[in-house]
Backbone as numpy.savetxt, mean C-alpha at the origin, in Angstrom:
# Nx Ny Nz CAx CAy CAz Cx Cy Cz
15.48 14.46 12.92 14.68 13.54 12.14 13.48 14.29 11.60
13.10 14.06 9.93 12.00 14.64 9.75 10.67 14.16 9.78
9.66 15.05 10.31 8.13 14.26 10.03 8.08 13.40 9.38
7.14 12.53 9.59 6.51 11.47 8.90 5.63 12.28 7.49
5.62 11.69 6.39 4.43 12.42 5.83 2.55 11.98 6.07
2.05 12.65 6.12 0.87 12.21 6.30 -0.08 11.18 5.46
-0.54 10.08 5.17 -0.98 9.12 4.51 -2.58 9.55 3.71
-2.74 9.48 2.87 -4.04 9.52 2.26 -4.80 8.19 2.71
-5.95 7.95 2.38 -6.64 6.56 2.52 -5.95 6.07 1.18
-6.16 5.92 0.48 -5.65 5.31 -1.26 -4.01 4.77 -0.99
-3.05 6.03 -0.42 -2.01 5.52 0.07 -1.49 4.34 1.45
-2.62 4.29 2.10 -2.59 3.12 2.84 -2.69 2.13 2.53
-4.11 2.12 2.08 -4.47 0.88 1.23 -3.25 0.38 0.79
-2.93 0.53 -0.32 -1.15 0.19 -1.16 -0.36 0.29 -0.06
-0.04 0.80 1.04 1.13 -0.07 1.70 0.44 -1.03 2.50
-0.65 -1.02 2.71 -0.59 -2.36 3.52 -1.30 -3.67 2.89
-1.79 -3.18 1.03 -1.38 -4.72 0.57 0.09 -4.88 0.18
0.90 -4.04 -0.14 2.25 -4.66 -0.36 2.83 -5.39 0.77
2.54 -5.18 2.04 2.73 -5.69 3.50 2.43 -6.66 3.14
0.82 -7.16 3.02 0.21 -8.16 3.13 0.85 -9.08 1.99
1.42 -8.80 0.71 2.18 -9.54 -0.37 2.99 -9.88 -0.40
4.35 -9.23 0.67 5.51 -9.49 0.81 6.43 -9.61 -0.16
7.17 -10.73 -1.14 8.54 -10.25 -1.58 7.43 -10.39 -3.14
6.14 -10.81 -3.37 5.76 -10.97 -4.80 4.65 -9.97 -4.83
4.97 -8.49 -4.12 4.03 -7.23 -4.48 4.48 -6.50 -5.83
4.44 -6.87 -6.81 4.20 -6.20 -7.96 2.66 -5.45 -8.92
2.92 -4.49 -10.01 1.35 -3.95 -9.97 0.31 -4.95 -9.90
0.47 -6.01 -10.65 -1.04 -7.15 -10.72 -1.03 -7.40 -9.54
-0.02 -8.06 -8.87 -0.41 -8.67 -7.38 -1.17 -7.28 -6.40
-0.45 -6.22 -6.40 -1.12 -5.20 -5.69 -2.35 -4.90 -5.74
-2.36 -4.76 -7.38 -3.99 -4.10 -8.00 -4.99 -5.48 -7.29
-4.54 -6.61 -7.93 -5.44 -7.83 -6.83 -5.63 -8.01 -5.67
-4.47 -8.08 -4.77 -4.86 -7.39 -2.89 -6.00 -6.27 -3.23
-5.77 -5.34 -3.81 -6.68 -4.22 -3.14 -8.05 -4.63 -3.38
-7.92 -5.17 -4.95 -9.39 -5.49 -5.21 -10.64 -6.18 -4.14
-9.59 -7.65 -4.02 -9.91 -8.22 -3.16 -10.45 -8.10 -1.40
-9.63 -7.43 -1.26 -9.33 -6.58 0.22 -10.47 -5.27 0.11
-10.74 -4.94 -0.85 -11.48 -3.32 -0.60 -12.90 -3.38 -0.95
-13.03 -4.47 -2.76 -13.89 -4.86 -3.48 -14.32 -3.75 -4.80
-12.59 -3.29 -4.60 -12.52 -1.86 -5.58 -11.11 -2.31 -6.56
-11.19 -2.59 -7.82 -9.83 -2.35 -8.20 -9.33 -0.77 -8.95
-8.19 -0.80 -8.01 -7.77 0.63 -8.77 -7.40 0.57 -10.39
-7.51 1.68 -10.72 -6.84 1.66 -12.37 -5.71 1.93 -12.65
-4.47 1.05 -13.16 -2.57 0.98 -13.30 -2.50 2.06 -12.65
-3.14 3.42 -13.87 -2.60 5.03 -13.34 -1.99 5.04 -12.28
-3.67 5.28 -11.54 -4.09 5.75 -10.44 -2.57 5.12 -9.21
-2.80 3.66 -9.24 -1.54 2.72 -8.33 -0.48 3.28 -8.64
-0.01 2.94 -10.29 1.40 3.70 -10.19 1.63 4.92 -9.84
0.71 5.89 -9.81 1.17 7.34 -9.61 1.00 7.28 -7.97
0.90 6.51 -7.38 0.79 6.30 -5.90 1.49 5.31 -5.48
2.14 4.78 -6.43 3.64 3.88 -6.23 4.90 5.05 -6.19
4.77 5.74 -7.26 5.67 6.85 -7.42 5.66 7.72 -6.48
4.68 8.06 -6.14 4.42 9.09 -4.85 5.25 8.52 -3.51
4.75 7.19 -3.56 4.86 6.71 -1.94 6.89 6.57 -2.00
7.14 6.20 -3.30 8.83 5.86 -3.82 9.35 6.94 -2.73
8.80 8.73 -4.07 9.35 9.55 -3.90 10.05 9.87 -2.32
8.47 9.76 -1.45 8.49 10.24 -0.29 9.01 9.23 1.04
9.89 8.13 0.41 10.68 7.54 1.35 9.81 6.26 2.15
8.72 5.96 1.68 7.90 5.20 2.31 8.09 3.87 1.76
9.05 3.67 0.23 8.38 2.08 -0.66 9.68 2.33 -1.32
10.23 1.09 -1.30 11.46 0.82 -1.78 10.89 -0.28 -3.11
12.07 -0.10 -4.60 11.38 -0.84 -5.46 12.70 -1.53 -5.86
12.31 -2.39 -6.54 13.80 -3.26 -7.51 13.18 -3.47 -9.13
14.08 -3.90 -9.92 14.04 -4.53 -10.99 14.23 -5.66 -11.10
13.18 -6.96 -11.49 13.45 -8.09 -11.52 14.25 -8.14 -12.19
14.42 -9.62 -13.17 14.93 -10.13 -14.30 13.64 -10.09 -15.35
14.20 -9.66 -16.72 13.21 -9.92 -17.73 12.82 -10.79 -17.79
11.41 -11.55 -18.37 10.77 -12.77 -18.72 10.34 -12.53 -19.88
10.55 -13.63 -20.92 9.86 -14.05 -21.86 8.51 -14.03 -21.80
7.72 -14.78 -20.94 6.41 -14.67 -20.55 5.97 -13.41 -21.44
6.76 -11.81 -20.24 6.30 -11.21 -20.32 6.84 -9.97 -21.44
7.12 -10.83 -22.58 7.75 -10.11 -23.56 8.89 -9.67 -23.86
9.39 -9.86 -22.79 11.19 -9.20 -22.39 11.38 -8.30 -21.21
10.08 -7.65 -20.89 9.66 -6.72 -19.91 9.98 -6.96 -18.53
10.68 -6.50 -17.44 11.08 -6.79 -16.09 9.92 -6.23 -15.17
9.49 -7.55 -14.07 8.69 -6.57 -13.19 9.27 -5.64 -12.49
8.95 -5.00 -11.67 9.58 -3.69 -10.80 8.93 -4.41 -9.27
9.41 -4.62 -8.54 8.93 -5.24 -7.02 9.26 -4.48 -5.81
7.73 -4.28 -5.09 7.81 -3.15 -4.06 7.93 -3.23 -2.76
8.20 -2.76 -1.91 8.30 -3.36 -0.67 8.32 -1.83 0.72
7.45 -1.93 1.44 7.75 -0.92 2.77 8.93 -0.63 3.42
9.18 0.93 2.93 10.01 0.95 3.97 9.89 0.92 5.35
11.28 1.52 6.61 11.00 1.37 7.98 9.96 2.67 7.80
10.30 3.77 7.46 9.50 4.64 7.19 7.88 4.31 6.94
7.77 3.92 6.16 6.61 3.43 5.44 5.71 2.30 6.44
6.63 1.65 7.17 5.90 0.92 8.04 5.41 1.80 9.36
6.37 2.67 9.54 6.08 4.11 11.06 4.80 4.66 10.48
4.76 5.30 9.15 3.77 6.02 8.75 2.47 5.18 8.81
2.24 3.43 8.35 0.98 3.02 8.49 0.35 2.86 9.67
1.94 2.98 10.88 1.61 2.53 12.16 0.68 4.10 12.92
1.33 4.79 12.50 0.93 6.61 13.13 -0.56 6.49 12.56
-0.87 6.00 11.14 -2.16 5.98 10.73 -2.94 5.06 11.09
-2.54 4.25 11.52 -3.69 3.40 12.10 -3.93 3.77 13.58
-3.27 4.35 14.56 -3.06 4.23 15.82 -4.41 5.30 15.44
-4.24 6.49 14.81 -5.33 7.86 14.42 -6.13 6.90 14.29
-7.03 6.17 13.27 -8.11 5.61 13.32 -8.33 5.41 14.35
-7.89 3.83 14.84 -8.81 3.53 16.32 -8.97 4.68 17.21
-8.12 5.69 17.74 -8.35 6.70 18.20 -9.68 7.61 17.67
-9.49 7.96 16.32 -11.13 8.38 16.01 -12.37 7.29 16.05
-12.15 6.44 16.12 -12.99 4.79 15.79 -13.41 4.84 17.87
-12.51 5.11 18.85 -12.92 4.90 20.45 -14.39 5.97 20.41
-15.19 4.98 21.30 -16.10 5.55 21.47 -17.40 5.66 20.20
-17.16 5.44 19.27 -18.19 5.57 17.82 -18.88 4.65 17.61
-19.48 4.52 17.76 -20.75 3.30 17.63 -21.68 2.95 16.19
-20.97 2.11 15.24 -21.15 2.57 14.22 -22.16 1.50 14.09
-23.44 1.37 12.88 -25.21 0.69 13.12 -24.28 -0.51 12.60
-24.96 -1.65 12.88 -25.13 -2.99 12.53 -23.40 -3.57 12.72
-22.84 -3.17 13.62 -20.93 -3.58 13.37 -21.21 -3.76 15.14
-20.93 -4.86 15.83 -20.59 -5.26 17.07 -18.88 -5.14 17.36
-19.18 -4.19 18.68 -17.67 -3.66 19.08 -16.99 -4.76 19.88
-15.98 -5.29 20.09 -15.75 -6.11 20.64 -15.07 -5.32 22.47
């Protein structure tokens, strides 16, 4: 079995609002989790080239909707974690709290 790849912060973020979005994580819905969730919205680019990234590297599985009128004829593309992708947020979060034990950070009560 091969390594996990290692997660950027930017690449977390995006898998764990597509987590948090479930089967209607597409770019607007994503770009809106993060906004919301961070108080940062990323720019298309930036997401898609970190949609593509995360594709490439086995972490985010995508589909092709059905076209809509709505949206001109245009199909969304809908994203979703892989098992992979879910191991990798899990390895990255377990590292945080592990760097986070013991840190006493001003005005944040530790529970």
């Amino acid at each position: 079995m091969s390594a996990l790849p290692t997660l950027g912060e930017f690449e977390q973020i995006v898998l764990l609002a597509i987590m948090r979005l479930g089967d209607d994580a597409y770019g607007v819905t994503i770009r809106s989790e993060i906004a919301v969730c961070t108080g940062r919205e990323p720019s298309p680019g930036a997401l898609y080239t970190t949609l593509d990234r995360l594709e490439d590297k086995g972490l985010l599985k995508s589909r092709v909707g059905d076209p809509s009128p709505r949206r001109g004829g245009r199909a969304k593309r809908y994203f979703a974690v892989s098992a992979s992708g879910i191991k990798a947020v899990a390895r990255a979060q377990k590292a945080y709290r592990k760097l986070l034990e013991g840190v006493q950070l001003p005005g944040l009560a530790h529970a």
